[in-house]
Structures are given as C-alpha cells and as structure tokens.
Backbone as ProteinMPNN parsed JSONL, in Angstrom:
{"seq_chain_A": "XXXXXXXXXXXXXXXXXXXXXXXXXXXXXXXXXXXXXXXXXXXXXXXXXXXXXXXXXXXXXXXXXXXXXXXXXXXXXXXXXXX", "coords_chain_A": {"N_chain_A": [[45.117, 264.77, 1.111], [45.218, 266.243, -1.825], [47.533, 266.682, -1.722], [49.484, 264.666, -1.408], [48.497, 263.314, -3.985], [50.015, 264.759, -5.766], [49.132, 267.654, -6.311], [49.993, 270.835, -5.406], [49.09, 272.903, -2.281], [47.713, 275.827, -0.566], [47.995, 278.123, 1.822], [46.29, 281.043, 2.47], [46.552, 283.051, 5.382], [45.752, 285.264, 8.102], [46.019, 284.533, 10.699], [49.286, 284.402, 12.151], [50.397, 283.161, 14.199], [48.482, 280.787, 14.828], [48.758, 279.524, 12.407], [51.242, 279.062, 12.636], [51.373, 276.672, 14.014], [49.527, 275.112, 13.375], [50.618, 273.852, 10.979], [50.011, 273.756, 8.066], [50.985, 272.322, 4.377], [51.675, 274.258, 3.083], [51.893, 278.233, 3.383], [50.875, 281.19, 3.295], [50.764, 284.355, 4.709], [49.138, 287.581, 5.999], [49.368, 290.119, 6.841], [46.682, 291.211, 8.587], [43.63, 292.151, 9.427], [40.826, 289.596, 10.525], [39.269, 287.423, 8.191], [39.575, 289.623, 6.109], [42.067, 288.418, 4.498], [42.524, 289.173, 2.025], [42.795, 291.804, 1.498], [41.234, 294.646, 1.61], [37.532, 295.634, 0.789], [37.22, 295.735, -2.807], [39.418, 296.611, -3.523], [40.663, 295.835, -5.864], [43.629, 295.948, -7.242], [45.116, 295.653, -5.166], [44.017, 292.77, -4.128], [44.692, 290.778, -6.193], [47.43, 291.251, -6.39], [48.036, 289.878, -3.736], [47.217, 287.491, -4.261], [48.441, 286.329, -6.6], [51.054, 286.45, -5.692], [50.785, 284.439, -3.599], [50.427, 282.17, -5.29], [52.579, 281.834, -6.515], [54.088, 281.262, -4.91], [53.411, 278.239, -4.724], [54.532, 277.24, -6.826], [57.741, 277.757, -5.598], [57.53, 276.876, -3.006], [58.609, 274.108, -1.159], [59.217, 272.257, 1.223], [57.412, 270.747, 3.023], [55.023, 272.446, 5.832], [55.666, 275.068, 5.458], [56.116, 278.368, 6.213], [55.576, 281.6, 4.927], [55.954, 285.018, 4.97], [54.086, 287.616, 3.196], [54.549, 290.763, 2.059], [52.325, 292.908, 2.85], [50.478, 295.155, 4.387], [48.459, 296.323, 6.971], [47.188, 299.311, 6.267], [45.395, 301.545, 7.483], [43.195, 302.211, 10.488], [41.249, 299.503, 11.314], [38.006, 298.78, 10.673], [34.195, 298.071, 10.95], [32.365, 297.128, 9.589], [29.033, 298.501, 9.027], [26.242, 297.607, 7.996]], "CA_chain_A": [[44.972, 263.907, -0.03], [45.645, 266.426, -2.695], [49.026, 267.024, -1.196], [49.413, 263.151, -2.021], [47.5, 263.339, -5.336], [50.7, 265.626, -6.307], [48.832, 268.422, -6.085], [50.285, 271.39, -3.92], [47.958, 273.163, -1.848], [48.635, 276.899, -0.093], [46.437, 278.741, 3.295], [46.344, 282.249, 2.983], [46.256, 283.432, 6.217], [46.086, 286.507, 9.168], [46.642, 284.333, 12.009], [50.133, 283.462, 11.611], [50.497, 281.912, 15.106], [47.844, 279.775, 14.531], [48.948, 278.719, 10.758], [52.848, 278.086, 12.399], [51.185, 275.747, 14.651], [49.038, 274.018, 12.355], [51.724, 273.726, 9.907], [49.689, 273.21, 6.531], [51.827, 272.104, 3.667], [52.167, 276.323, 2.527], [51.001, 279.021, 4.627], [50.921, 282.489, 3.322], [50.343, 285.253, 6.013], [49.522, 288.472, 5.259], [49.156, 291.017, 8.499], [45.394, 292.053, 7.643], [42.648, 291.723, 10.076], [40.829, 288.157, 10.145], [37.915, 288.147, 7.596], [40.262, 290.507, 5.07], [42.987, 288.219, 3.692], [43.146, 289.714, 0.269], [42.298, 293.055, 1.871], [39.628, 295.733, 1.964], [36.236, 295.415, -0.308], [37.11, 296.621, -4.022], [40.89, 297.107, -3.654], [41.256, 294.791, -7.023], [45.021, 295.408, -7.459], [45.833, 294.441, -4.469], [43.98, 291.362, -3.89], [45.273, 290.706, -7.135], [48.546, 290.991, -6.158], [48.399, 288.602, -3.252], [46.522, 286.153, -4.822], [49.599, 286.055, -7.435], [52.126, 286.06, -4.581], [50.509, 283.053, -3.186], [50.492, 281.03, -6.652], [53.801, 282.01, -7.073], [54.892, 280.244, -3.619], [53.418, 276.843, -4.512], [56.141, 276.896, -7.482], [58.873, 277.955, -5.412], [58.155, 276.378, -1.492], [59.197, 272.672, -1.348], [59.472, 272.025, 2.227], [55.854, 271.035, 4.022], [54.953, 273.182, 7.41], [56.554, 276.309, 5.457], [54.714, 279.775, 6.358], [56.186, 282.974, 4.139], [55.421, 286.013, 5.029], [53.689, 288.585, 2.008], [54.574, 292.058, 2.123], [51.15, 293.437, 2.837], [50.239, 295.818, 5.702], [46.977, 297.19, 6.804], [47.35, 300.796, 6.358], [44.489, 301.812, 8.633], [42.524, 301.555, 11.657], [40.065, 298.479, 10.857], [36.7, 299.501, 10.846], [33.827, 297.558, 11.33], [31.304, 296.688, 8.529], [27.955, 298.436, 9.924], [25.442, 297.747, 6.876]], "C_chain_A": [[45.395, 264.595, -1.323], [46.968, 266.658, -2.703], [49.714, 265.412, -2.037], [49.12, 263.122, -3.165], [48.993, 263.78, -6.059], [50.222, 267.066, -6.683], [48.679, 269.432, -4.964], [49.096, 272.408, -3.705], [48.516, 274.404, -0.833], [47.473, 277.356, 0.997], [47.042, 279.514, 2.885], [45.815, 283.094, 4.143], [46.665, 284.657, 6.789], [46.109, 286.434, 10.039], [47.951, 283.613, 11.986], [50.819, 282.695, 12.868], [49.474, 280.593, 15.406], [48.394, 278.781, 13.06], [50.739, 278.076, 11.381], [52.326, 277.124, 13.529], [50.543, 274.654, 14.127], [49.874, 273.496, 11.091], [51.118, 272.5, 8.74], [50.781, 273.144, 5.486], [52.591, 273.449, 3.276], [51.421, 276.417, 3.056], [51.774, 280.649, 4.39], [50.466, 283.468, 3.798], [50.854, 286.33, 5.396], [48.843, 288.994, 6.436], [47.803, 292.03, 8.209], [44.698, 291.456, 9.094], [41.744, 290.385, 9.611], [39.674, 288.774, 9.608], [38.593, 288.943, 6.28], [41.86, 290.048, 4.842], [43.049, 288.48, 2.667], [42.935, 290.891, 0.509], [41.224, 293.973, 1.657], [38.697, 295.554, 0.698], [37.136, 296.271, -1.648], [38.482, 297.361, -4.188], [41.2, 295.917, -4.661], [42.751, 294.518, -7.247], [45.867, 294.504, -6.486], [45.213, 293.199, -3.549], [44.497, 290.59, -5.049], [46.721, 289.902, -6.85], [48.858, 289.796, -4.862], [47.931, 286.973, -3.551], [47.709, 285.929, -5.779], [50.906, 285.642, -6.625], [51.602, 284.238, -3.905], [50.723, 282.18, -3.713], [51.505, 280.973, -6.423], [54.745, 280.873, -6.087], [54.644, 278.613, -3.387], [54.101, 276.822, -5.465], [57.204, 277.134, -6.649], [59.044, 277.236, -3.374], [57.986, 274.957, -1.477], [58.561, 271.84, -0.462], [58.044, 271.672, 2.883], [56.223, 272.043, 5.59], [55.259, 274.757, 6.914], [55.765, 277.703, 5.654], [55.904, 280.896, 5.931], [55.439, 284.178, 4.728], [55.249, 287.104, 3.782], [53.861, 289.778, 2.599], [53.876, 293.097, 2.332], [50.93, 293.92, 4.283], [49.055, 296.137, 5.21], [47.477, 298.493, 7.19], [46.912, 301.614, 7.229], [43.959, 301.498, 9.468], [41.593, 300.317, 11.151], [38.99, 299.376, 11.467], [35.67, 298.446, 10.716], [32.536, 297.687, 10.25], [29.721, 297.108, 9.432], [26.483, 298.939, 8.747], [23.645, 297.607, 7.059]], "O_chain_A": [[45.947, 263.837, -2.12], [47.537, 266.841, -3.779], [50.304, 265.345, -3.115], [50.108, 262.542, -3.617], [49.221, 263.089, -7.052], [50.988, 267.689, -7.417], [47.905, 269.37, -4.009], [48.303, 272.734, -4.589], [49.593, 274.208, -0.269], [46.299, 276.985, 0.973], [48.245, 279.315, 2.716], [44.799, 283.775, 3.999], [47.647, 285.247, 6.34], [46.19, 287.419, 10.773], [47.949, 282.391, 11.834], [51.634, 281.789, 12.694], [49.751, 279.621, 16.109], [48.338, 277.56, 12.909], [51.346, 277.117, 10.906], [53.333, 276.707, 14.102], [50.857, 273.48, 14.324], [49.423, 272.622, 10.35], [51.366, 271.315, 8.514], [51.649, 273.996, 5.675], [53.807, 273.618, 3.192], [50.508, 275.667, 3.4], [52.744, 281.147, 4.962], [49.386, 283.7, 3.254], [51.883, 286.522, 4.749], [47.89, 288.424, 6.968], [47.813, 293.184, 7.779], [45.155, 290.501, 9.722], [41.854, 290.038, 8.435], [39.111, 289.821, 9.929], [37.909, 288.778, 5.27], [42.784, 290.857, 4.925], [43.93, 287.831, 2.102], [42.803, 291.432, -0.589], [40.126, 293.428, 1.546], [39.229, 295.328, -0.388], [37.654, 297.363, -1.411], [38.66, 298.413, -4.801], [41.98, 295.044, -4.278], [43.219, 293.39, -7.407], [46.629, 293.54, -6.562], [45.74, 292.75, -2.531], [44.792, 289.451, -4.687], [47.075, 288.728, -6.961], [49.753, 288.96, -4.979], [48.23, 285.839, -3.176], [48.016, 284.76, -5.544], [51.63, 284.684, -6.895], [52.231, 283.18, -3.918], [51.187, 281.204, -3.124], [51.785, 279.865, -5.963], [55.632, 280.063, -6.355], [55.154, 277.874, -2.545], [54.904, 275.96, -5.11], [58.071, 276.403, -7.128], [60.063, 277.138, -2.691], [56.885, 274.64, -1.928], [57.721, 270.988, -0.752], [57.531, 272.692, 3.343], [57.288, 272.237, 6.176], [55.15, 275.66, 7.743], [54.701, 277.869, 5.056], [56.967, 281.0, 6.543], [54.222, 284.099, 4.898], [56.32, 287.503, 3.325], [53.338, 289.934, 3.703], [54.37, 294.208, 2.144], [51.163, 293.193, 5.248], [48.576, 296.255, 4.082], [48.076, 298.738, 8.237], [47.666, 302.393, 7.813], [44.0, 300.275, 9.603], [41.196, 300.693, 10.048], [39.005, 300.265, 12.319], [36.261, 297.492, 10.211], [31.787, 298.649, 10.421], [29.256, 296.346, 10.28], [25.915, 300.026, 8.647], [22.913, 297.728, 6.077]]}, "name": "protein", "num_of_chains": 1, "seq": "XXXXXXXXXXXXXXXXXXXXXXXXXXXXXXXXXXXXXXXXXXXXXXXXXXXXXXXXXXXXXXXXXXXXXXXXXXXXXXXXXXX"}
C-alpha cells in the first residue's frame, strides 16, 4: 500500500536467497549474520553508512523485485551474544 501511496519502500536484508525470492519492491543485502543487518553493537559509522546506502537506493532503483548488493562484509567469526 505504501508502494501505491507513492511512497518507496526498501528491506535491508542477510538472507539474500530468501529476499530474491520474495522479491520486495527494494532489497538491500548486506552479507552479515541474521540479527546484524547494520552490523556489530556500537560500530556507529558503519551502520551509518549502510543505513545511507540503503536511502540512497530508493532514489536511484526504479524497477520493483530489485535486490543490490552493499559492500559490507563480516570481518570475523560471529560470536554469540552470551549476557
């Protein structure tokens, strides 16, 4: 409906065979463990930075179904939140 409304609408995701099957209007995939799409606790710049990459792709992707891939790797082993 907001797609309709004229208002575009973006998934940031880390399953990107699930997101090219569901083919939401935008679908930004970023290769992070699920749970850590903007990446690790208290890394500000770069959730930052994909949160800007994302904006940036509902000005520039047109097409519905489209999934981009963001430039973002996980650096390290995942580790397991044991609080």
């Amino acid at each position: 409906m907001l797609e309709e409304a004229g208002i575009p609408t973006i998934v940031v995701s880390t399953a990107r065979d699930i997101s090219a099957q569901v083919k939401a209007p935008r679908t930004a995939f970023v290769n992070a463990p699920m749970g850590n799409t903007f990446g690790r606790s208290f890394e500000h710049e770069r959730q930052r930075a994909i949160l800007l990459d994302a904006l940036r792709a509902l000005e520039t992707v047109r097409e519905g179904g489209t999934l981009i891939d963001l430039p973002y790797e996980w650096e390290r082993e995942f580790e397991l939140f044991r609080g």
